[in-house]
N, C-alpha and C positions, 0 to 999 in steps of 0.2 A: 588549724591554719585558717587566718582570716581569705575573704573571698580575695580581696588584694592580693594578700601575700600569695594566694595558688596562680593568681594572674601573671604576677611581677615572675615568680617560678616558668610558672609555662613558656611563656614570652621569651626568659631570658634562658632556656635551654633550646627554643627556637635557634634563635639567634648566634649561641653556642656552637649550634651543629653543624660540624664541617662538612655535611651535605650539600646544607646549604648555601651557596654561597652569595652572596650579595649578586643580586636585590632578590633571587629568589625567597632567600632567609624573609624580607621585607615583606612578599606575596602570602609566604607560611604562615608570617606570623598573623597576618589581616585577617587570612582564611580563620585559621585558631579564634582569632579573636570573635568571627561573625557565627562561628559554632556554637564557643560559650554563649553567646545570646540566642542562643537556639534562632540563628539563621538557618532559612532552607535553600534547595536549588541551587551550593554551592558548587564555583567552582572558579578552575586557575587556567586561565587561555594564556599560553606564550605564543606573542605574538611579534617574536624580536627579529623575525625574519622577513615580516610583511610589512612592519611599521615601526618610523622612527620615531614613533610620538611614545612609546614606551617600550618596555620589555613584555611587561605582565599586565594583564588586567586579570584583577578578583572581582566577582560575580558574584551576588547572593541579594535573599529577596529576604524580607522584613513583613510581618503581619499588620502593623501596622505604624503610625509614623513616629511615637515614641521611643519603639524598639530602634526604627531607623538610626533616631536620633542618637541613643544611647551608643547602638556600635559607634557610630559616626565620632563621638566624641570616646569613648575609651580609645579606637585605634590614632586618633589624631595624640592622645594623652599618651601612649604607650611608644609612640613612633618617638615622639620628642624625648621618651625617657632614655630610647635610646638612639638617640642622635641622629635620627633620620627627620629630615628637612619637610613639613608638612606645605606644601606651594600653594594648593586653593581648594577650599571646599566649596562647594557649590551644593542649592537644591535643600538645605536642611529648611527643620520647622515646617512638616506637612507637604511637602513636596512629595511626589511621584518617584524621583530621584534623585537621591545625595549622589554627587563625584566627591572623590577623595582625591588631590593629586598627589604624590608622594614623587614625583618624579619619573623613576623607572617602572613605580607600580605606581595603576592607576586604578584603587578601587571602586566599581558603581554597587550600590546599595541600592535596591528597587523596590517598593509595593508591590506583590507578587500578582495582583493584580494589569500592575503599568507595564511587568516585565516581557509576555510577548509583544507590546505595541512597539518596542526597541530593539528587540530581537537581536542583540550584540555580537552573541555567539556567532549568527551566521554573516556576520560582516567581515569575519576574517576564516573561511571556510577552509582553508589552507594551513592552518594553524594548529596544533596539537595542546590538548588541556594537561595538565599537570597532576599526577593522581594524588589525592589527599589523602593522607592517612587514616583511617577507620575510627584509632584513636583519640582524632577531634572531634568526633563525634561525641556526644553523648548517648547512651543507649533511651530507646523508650522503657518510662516505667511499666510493671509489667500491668497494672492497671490498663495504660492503654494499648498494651497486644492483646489483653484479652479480649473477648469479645462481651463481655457481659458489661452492661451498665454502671456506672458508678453511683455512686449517693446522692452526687449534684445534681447527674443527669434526670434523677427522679422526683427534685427538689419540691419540684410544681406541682 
């Protein structure tokens, strides 16, 4: 199965899942999505109770501004496949932070660096995070649990 085809799957059993129900489905899928690119410091703040400005924000940090970029444009490219309304990106190309607006979900994308200057999670401290699945996770290889050296690390 090409990497698409496991995307286009993933995504569209997101979506699928009568868990989920819109726009959480929308939140799921962004999260999934920012996994597959080996995002870190994920996560899902519902905040539909403190503010009308959305339901959900997704949360996650990017190593650097390529990777940003790339979530940034597969969730924009996977929302529109399935007909959720992408309203404004903001912050791509090098930026500290991409916003995604999707309406109800409002994904921010941050340099893991930029991310406590923002501190987002504590601006709605009344708000309860949404547990993500273990499953979108990828496992580390076992390469880096172990604790010995790899080949590259000795390259020099």
């Amino acid at each position: 199965m090409s990497e698409n085809n496991f995307v286009d799957v993933e995504i569209a059993k997101i979506f699928k899942n009568k868990k989920y129900k819109y726009p959480l489905n929308v939140a799921m899928a962004s999260v999934w999505i920012l996994a597959n690119f080996k995002g870190s410091n994920l996560k899902i703040l519902d905040i539909s109770k403190q503010s009308s400005l959305a339901d959900y924000f997704v949360i996650g940090s990017a190593n650097n501004p390529t990777q940003a970029d790339a979530m940034a444009d597969q969730i924009g490219f996977m929302m529109k496949k399935h007909e959720i309304t992408v309203k404004s990106v903001e912050g791509k190309s090098g930026q500290d932070w991409t916003l995604i607006d999707l309406g109800d979900v409002i994904i921010h994308i941050f340099q893991e660096s930029a991310r406590p200057t923002y501190d987002l999670e504590s601006l709605y401290p009344t708000s309860s995070f949404v547990k993500i699945p273990e499953a979108y996770y990828f496992p580390e290889s076992e390469e880096k649990k172990s604790n010995t050296p790899s080949d590259d690390e000795n390259y020099f």
